[in-house]
N, C-alpha and C positions, 0 to 999 in steps of 0.2 A: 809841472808847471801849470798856473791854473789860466781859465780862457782867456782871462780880460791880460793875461802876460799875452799870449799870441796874438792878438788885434794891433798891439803896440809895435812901432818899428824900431828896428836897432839902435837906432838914432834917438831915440826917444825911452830909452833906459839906460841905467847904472846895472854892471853883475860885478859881485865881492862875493867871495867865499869868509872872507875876513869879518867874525863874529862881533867882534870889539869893532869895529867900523858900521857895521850894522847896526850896533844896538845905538853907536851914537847919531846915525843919520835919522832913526827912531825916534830916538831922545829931540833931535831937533826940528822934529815932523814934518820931513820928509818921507814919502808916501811909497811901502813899502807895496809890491802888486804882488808878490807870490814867491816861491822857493822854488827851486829846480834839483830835485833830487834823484836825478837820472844816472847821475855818481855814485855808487854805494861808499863810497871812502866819505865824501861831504857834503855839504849842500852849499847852492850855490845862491845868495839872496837877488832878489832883483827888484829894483827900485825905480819908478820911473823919472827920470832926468827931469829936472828943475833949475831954472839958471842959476839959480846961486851954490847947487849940488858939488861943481868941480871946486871951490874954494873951500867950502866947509869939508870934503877930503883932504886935500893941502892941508889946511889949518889942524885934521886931525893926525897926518902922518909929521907935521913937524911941531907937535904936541903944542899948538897953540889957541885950543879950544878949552870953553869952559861950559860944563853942563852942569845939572842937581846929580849929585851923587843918587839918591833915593831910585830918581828920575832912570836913570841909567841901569841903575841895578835891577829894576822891573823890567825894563827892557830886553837884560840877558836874560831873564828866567822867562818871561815872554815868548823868545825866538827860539828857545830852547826848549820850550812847551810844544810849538808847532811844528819845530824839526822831530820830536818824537811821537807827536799826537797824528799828525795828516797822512 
């Protein structure tokens, strides 16, 4: 987990382990503070909470979001870059 994650209070972050949820909150920039990979099975992403964050979850577990394909795609190899680089 990196510093500026532990300054932040619970209340004042998102944690998903869910990749495809990550990369969309990315996609829709929202501000992603660090990864917590104290799990060797996953990682766990951490986002810092933004009021509109709980709906744009909603909207992507009942598949009614629309983002740039490209956009998104860069995104997975992005997170996917830092879960194996840091």
């Amino acid at each position: 987990m990196t510093k500026n994650c532990s300054q932040l209070q619970p209340s004042e972050i998102f944690l998903t382990f869910d990749l495809g949820l990550a990369s969309v909150l990315v996609s829709l920039d929202y501000e992603l503070v660090g990864l917590d990979k104290t799990n060797s099975k996953k990682v766990q992403f951490i986002f810092k909470r933004a009021e509109s964050i709980d709906l744009a979850i909603n909207n992507y577990w009942q598949d009614n979001l629309k983002v740039n394909a490209r956009t998104l795609f860069d995104n997975i190899k992005m997170l996917k870059n830092r879960i194996y680089s840091e």
